[in-house]
C-alpha angles and dihedrals in degrees: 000000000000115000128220099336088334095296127134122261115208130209105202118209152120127197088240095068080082093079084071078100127144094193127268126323090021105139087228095068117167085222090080087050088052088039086064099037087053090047098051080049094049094050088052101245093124081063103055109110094243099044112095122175116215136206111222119249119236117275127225119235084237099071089051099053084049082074102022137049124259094232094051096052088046094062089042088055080058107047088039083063099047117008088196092070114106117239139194092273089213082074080077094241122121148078107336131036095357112035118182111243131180114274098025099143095050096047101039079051092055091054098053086048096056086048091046081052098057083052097054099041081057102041085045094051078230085121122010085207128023131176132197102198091193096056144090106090087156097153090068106113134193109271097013148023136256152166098015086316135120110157121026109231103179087058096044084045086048094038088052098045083044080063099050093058107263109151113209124005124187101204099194116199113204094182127120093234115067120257090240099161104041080051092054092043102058093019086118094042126090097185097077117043111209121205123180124185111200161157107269106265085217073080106027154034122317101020098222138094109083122163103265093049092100104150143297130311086258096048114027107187111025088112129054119174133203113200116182140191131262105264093032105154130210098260088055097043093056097040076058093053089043104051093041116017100041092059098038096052084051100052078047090049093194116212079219137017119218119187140178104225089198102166106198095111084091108120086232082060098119095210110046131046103218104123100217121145142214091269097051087044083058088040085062100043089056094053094043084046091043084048096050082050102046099041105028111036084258101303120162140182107170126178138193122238140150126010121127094185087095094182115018104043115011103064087037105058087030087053095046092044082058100054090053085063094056098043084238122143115236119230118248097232122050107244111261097234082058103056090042082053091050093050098042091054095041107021082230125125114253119225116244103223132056082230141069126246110239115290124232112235123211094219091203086054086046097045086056097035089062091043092055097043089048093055085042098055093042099054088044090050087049098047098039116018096066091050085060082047080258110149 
């Protein structure tokens, strides 16, 4: 079996991706990002001819300080020493989202090289599609950390891709959470157009992204984002993306797509309150996967990110996201092995089937949840679009 257009797909990881590790009983456990890297092995797609995985080269220091302050790196490389060092806790470091843990700076490092990877393996055409698992840290911002995140590897991916020449780059970010710091990062720059699509931060961390946040006063326009409501379900997400992301990314029309593939808009996610499936997760893989086709001569950098269902919903939507990549069907039943494997590493029970049950829907929740995301899309269609030549 060919992949897209005959072209290799890369996995990009490296055991070692696993040290990005806050501790036990931290939500963003490396487990979830094994778990999927287990489960693309178990369905068979490692094994397609075309499909190579990749270790990540070594990065040098100097791609990381393009996105974040010295100052800021330079209190990470302490901590990262000796996590019992105090730092200047608006560095973002400290007890709570972000704890410090030995070796920090190394490991926040090896992520933003696997991502850099992905980006070369695409910009190279040494891959049409490439995904770093382990990636998506997409709340780090320059000077501080924030939300689970230290370095921001999107930004150091786009950054990179920025040097090499590429014109314009749309990073989507499919999270529930807002990509506020890739936002930040690229807001006065036309040449990258950032969309996030997430839960309202009038609900939810980090408390920004609402609609007429669209880029900064040197570049209105690079950002569109997309908040919805608690309860939003995965019909009315993706008639969202539809009315609104389809026709701006093609008014854009990005050399390459990025995307955060964060997967925590799954009803099961235990800190957010979207109510998408596993369906509507796949039903997303597949646009994101048609766009980079249609736009970009299929080029596609794709990241984790967030997702705190480490069994029962991470490896399944990042496999499956996988397999659209590939153009490969997924089975219906989780192998066996697989789901021993996921009980034995997590003492949870592991779902049977690739696919949700049907979900039950709170009519009232949905009835607001559509009004909201109606008055949402238009204003968005009506503050970004025109400034694409989008009517």
């Amino acid at each position: 079996m060919a992949g897209s257009d005959g072209q290799r797909v890369a996995l990009v990881w490296d055991e070692a991706l696993a040290g990005y590790d806050f501790g036990q009983g931290h939500p963003l456990a490396p487990v979830r990002v094994e778990l999927t890297v287990r489960l693309i092995e178990e369905i068979g797609l490692t094994a397609l001819d075309h499909v190579d995985v990749v270790e990540p080269a070594t990065m040098d220091e100097a791609e990381v300080l393009r996105v974040h302050r010295p100052k800021f790196v330079k209190a990470v490389k302490k901590v990262s020493a000796d996590p019992t060092r105090s730092v200047d806790w608006s560095f973002g470091i400290g007890p709570g989202d972000t704890p410090a843990f030995a070796g920090m700076h190394d490991a926040s490092m090896r992520v933003c090289a696997a991502s850099r990877e992905a980006a070369r393996l695409v910009l190279s055409g040494e891959a049409i599609h490439a995904f770093n698992p382990a990636g998506g840290l997409h709340h780090a911002m320059p000077d501080r950390a924030a939300g689970f995140c230290v370095y921001n590897d999107p930004a150091v991916a786009i950054d990179w891709m920025l040097e090499q020449g590429v014109e314009r780059i749309a990073y989507v970010d499919v999270d529930v959470h807002h990509g506020d710091g890739v936002e930040t990062m690229f807001a006065d720059d036309p040449r990258v157009l950032t969309i996030s699509l997430h839960e309202s931060g009038r609900y939810l961390f980090p408390g920004t992204g609402a609609v007429d946040d669209i880029g900064g006063l040197s570049a209105p326009g690079s950002a569109l984002n997309v908040p919805l409501h608690p309860g939003t379900t995965g019909p009315v997400w993706l008639e969202a993306f539809d009315a609104v992301v389809e026709p701006l990314l093609r008014g854009f029309r990005p050399d390459v797509l990025v995307t955060q593939l964060g997967c925590d808009t799954h009803a099961r996610d235990p800190l957010a309150h979207l109510a998408l499936r596993l369906d509507d997760h796949v039903e997303i893989h597949q646009r994101l996967h048609a766009l980079a086709h249609e736009l970009c001569e299929g080029r596609w950098v794709a990241t984790g990110g967030g997702g705190y269902q480490v069994v029962e919903v991470v490896p399944r939507s990042w496999a499956a996201a996988f397999s659209v990549m590939n153009d490969a069907p997924l089975p219906v039943e989780l192998p066996m092995r697989w789901r021993e494997l996921a009980g034995e590493r997590t003492g949870q029970r592991a779902p049977t089937s690739f696919w949700d049950d049907p979900l039950e829907v709170d009519q009232a929740v949905d009835v607001r949840a559509r009004t909201a995301a109606r008055e949402v899309v238009a204003a968005a269609r009506r503050l970004v679009l025109p400034l694409h030549g989008v009517r």
